[in-house]
MARDODREN-199572 format. One line per 3 residues: for each residue x, y, z of C-alpha. Coordinates in steps of 0.2 Angstrom, whole numbers. Layout:
BEGIN
X:Y:Z  ...
END
This chain:
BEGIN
-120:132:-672  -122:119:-687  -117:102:-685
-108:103:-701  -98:117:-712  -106:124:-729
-110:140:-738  -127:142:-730  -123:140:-712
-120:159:-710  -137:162:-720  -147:152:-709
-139:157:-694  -145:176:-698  -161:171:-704
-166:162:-690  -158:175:-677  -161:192:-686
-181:189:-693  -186:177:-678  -176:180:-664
-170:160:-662  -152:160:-655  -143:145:-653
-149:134:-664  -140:118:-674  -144:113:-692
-140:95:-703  -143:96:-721  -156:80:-725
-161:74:-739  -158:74:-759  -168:87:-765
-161:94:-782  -169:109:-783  -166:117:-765
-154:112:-750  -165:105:-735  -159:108:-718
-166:102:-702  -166:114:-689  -163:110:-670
-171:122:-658  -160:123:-639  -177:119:-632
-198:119:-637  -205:134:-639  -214:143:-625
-223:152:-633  -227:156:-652  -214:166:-661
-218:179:-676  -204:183:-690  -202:200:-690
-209:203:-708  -225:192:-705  -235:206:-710
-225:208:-726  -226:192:-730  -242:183:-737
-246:168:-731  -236:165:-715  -241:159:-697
-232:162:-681  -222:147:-676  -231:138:-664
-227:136:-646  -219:118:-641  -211:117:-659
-193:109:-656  -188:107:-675  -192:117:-691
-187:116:-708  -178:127:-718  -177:124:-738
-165:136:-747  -166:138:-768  -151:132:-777
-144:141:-789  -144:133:-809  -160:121:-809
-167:129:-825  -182:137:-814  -187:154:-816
-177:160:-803  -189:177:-799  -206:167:-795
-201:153:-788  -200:154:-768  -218:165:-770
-226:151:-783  -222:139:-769  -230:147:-754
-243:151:-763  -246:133:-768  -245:127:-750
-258:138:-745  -271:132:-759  -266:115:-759
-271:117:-738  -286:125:-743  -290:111:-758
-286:97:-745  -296:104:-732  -309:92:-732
-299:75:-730  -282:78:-721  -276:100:-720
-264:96:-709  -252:86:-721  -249:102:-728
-233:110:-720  -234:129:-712  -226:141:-718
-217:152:-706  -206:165:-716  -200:166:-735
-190:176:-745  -189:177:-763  -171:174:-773
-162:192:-776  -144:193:-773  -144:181:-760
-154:163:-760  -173:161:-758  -178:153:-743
-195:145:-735  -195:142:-715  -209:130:-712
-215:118:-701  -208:100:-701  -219:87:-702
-219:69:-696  -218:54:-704  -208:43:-716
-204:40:-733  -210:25:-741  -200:19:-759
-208:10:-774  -201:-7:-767  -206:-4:-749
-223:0:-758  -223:-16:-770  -218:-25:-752
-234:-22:-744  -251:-34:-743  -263:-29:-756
-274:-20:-742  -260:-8:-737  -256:-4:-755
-274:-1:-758  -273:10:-743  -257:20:-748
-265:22:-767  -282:28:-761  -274:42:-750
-265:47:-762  -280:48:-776  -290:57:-763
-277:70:-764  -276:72:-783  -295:71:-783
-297:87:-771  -282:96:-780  -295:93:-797
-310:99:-787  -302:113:-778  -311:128:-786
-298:143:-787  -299:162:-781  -306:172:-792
-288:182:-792  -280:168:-802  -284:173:-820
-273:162:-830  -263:146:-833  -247:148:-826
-237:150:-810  -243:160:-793  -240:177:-785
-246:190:-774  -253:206:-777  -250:220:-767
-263:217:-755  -257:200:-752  -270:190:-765
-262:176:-774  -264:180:-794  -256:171:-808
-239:173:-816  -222:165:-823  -223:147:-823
-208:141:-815  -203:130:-827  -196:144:-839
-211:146:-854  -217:163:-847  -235:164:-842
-247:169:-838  -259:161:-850  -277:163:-856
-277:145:-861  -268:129:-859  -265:125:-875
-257:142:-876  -244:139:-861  -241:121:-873
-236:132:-886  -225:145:-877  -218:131:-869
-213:126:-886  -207:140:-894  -196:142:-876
-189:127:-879  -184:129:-896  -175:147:-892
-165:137:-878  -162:123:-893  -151:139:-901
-142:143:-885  -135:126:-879  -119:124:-889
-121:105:-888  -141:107:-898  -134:121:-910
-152:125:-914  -156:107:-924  -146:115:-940
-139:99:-944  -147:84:-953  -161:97:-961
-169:94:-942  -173:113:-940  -179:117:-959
-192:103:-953  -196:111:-937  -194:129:-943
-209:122:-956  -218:114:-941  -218:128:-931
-226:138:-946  -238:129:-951  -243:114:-942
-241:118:-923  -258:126:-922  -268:116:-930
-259:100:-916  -263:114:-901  -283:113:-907
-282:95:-899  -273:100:-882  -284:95:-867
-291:109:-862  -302:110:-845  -305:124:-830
-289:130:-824  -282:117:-810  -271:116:-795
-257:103:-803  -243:97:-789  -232:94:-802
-222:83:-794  -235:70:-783  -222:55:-781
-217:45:-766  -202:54:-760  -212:67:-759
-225:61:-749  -223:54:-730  -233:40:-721
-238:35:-703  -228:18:-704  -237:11:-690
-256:15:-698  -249:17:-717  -259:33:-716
-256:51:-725  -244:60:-714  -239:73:-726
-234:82:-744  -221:90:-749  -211:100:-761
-223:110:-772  -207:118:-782  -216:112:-800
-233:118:-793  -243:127:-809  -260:132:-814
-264:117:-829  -277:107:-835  -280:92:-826
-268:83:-839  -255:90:-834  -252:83:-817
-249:65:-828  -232:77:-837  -225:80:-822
-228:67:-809  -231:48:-802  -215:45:-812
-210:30:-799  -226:20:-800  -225:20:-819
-242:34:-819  -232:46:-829  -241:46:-848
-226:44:-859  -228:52:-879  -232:41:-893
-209:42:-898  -206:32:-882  -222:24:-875
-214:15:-862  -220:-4:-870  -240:-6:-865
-237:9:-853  -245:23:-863  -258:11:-874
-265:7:-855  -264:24:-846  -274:31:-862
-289:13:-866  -285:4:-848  -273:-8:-838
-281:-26:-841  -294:-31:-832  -298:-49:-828
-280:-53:-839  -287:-45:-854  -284:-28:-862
-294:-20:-880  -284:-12:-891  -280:-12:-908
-262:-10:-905  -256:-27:-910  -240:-25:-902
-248:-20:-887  -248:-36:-875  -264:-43:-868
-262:-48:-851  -254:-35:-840  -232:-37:-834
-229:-40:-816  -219:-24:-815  -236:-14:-820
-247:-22:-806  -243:-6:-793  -248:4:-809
-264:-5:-813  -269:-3:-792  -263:16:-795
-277:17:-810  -290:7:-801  -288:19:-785
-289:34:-797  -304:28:-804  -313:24:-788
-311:41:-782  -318:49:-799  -301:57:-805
-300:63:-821  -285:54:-830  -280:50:-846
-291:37:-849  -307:49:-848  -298:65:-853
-301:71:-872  -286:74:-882  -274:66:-869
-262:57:-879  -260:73:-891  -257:83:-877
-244:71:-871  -235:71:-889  -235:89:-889
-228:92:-872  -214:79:-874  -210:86:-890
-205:103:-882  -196:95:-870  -185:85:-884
-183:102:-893  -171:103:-875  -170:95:-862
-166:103:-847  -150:95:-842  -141:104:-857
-141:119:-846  -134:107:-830  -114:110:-834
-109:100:-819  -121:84:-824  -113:88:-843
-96:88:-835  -97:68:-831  -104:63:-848
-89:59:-862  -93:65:-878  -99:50:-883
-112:50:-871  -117:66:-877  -120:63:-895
-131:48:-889  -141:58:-879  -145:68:-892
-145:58:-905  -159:52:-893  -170:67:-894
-166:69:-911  -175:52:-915  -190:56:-902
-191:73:-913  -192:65:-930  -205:53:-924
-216:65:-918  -215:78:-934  -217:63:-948
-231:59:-935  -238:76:-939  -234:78:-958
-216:87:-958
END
């Protein structure tokens, strides 16, 4: 029985009884996740002995429940998220499986198991997994700490990034992109999730799908129309023609690398006592990229995403690309830029420091960075996922609305007078 009432207590019920023979069992939904509904599963008692779904043989990348498990996690895809729906259950499993392989040197076992999965058909996807111990830490719990425990956190968590840049691939990923399997159970490339197509020979070519993807979704959100006022879409039509391609020639471009797409605290949980790596989680944006990419997707909440030159985010993006100050003083030729570094950006400056001393690649040593940035925010300007969200558009008043896209209008004509259109 589930402690609670909801449209999935019925679909766990059967998963759990039908493809693993688990009867009895109660269920909470935990957590925010936006992407997928998150329920903790109660088992009556542990496990005496291991338990295999059904369809494990089916199934890539699965492992028989282990015996004395009492709890397991379920995560179920929610529908409307602006994810490309056929991939995405398989793009994460696989993902968990690589990034346990890439983080096999330093901690494996904060990588969750995965027991069963099914991909989104008719019905929802679904991973059954292991649930792992430990306990979520926010930005202000981080900025809380002594500077030993920070340093502590922020070297774990570079170690990670650092083997995920190391990691060297299997030879049956072939492109940039999202992950599959084959028919005999191989992970190979794909669809990204986050809808641009894929796969791709290049990185700079999945930049300018994503693009052009974004610019075909521009004409089917009846708030964008398609940029056809205020001349906006001669200039991109024009950009699109005949300047895309030469921007694309400065795109980062590096050996195809495993990107987490979303490395940020919440998904992330720590040993309290120790403030050591317990676990990560959620690899729904997980994508074969450049080693740039994981700086568009993630460390969002300790100011580590790099921002594009419409919206820099103050000193954020001028440090991120020449340096956080060091010893209260910064070079740059920006004179807007300030010299000596905010108190806000102090968790930012020990995340850099910590990045550096494990030899990451990040924006300060990566060529072509900031172009890479511009061009990748730009696609996301040309529209913004939430244009597709009608519940999250339902609570804006039209006047909200037109600011938020007069918003990404701005960003827009920054970027293509930046560019010569």
């Amino acid at each position: 029985m589930s402690s609670h009432s909801d449209d999935h207590s019925a679909l766990i019920s059967q998963i759990l009884e039908s493809k693993f023979g688990l009867h009895g069992c109660s269920f909470q939904k935990i957590g925010k996740a936006k992407n997928n509904s998150v329920y903790q599963i109660n088992l009556p008692h542990p496990l005496s002995e291991p338990v295999k779904g059904l369809d494990i043989s089916s199934k890539p990348c699965t492992s028989p429940i282990p015996a004395g498990t009492s709890n397991l996690i379920i995560r179920i895809s929610n529908k409307d998220v602006s994810l490309e729906s056929s991939v995405r259950v398989r793009n994460e499993v696989a993902s968990l499986t690589l990034a346990r392989d890439a983080l096999c040197s330093v901690c494996p076992s904060a990588i969750p198991l995965v027991f069963g999965w099914e991909d989104i058909t008719s019905s929802p996807g679904w991973i059954l997994e292991e649930q792992m111990k430990g306990e979520e830490l926010s930005p202000d719990d981080l900025a809380g700490l002594d500077q030993d425990n920070q340093q502590l956190i922020l070297r774990q968590m570079a170690k990670v990034i650092k083997c995920l840049q190391d990691f060297q691939l299997p030879s049956s990923i072939t492109g940039y992109g999202g992950l599959t399997f084959n028919n005999e159970g191989k992970i190979t490339s794909t669809l990204m999730t986050v809808p641009c197509g894929g796969p791709f020979p290049t990185y700079a070519l999945l930049c300018k799908a994503m693009c052009m993807w974004q610019l075909d979704a521009s004409d089917r959100s009846s708030h964008l129309g398609g940029w056809k006022e205020n001349g906006m879409r001669e200039r991109l039509d024009q950009f699109f023609s005949n300047g895309l391609d030469q921007v694309l020639t400065t795109v980062s471009e590096d050996r195809p690398t495993l990107i987490h797409g979303d490395f940020s605290l919440p998904n992330l949980l720590f040993d309290t006592s120790t403030y050591r790596l317990t676990a990560v989680l959620d690899f729904d944006f997980t994508h074969i990229g450049a080693p740039i990419s994981e700086w568009l997707f993630s460390f969002w909440d300790i100011d580590g995403l790099l921002p594009g030159s419409a919206d820099p985010m103050g000193p954020l993006r001028n440090w991120l690309l020449n340096g956080f100050p060091q010893g209260g003083l910064i070079s740059s030729n920006d004179r807007n830029v300030p010299e000596t570094l905010e108190p806000q950006f102090t968790i930012a400056a020990a995340w850099d420091k910590a990045l550096a001393e494990a030899g990451v690649k990040k924006p300060s040593t990566i060529s072509g960075a900031d172009t890479t940035a511009d061009i990748w925010w730009f696609s996301q300007e040309l529209c913004q996922a939430y244009w597709f969200m009608e519940s999250f558009l339902a609570r804006k008043t039209p006047e909200q609305l037109s600011k938020m896209k007069e918003s990404s209008e701005k960003s827009l004509d920054a970027y293509l007078v930046q560019w010569g259109f």
